[in-house]
C-alpha positions as CSV (number, residue, x, y, z in Angstrom):
1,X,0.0,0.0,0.0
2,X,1.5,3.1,-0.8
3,X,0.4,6.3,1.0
4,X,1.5,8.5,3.9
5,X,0.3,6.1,6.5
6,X,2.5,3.0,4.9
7,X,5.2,5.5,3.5
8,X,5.8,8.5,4.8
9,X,8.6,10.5,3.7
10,X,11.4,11.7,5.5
11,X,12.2,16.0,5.3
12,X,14.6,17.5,5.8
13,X,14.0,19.2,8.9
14,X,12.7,15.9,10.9
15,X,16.6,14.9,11.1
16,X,17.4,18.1,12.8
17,X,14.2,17.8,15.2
18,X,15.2,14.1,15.6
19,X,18.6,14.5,16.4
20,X,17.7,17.8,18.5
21,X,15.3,15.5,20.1
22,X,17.5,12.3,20.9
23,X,20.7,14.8,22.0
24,X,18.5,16.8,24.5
25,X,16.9,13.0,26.4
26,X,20.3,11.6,25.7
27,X,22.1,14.7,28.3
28,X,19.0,14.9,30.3
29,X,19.6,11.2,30.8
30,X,23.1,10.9,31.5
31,X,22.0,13.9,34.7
32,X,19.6,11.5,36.0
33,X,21.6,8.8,36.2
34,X,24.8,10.2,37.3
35,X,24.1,13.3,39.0
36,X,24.7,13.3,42.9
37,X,22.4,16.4,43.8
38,X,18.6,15.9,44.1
39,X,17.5,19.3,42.4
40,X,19.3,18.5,39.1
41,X,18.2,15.3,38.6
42,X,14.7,16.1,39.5
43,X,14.8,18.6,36.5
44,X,16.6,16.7,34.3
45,X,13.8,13.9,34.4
46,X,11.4,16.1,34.1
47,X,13.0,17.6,30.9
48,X,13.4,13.9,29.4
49,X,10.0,13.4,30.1
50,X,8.5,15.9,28.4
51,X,11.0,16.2,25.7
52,X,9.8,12.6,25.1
53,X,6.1,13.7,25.1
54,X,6.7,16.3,22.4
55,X,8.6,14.3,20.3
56,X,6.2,11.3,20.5
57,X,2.6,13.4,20.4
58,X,3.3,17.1,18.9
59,X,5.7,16.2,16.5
60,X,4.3,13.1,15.3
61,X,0.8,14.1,14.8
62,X,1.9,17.2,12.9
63,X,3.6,15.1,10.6
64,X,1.3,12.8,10.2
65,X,-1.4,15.6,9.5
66,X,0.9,17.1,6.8
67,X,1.7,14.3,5.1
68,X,-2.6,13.4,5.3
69,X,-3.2,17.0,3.6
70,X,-0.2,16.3,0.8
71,X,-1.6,13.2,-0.2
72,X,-5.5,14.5,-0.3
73,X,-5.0,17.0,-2.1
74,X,-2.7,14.7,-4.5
75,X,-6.0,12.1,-4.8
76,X,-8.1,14.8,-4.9
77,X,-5.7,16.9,-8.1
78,X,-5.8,13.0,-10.0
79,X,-9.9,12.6,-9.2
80,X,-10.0,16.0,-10.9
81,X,-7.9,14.9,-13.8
82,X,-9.6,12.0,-14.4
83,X,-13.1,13.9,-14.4
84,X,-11.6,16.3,-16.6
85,X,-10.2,13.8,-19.7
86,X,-13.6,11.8,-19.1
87,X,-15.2,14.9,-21.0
């Protein structure tokens, strides 16, 4: 099946929000698990966790709705085009 649920494409920009993404849980990380003072790591998990919610919620439905909206209005341009050489 081809389509943006089966095969979306990859931008240009979702490898800098991906790698923006991974480096910012990936620090946050490392100050929870090897930090010594309460305050800091108590951030820093907070920080991964919501850095984790963006990426996996905000991020993903916007993509998904973008890439829904590029291929409508592709089906829709063809349903015209076919309509249009019927005549």
């Amino acid at each position: 099946m081809n389509g943006p649920f089966w095969n979306p494409k990859v931008r240009w920009y979702d490898w800098f929000a991906a790698l923006f993404a991974a480096d910012l849980i990936w620090e946050n990380a490392k100050i929870v698990l090897f930090s010594e003072n309460f305050l800091s790591t108590f951030f820093a998990s907070i920080a991964v966790y919501f850095a984790w919610d963006i990426w996996n919620w905000y991020c993903g439905k916007f993509r998904l709705r973008q890439e829904f909206e590029k291929f409508s209005a592709e089906v829709e341009q063809h349903m015209n085009d076919l309509t249009e050489n019927k005549k």
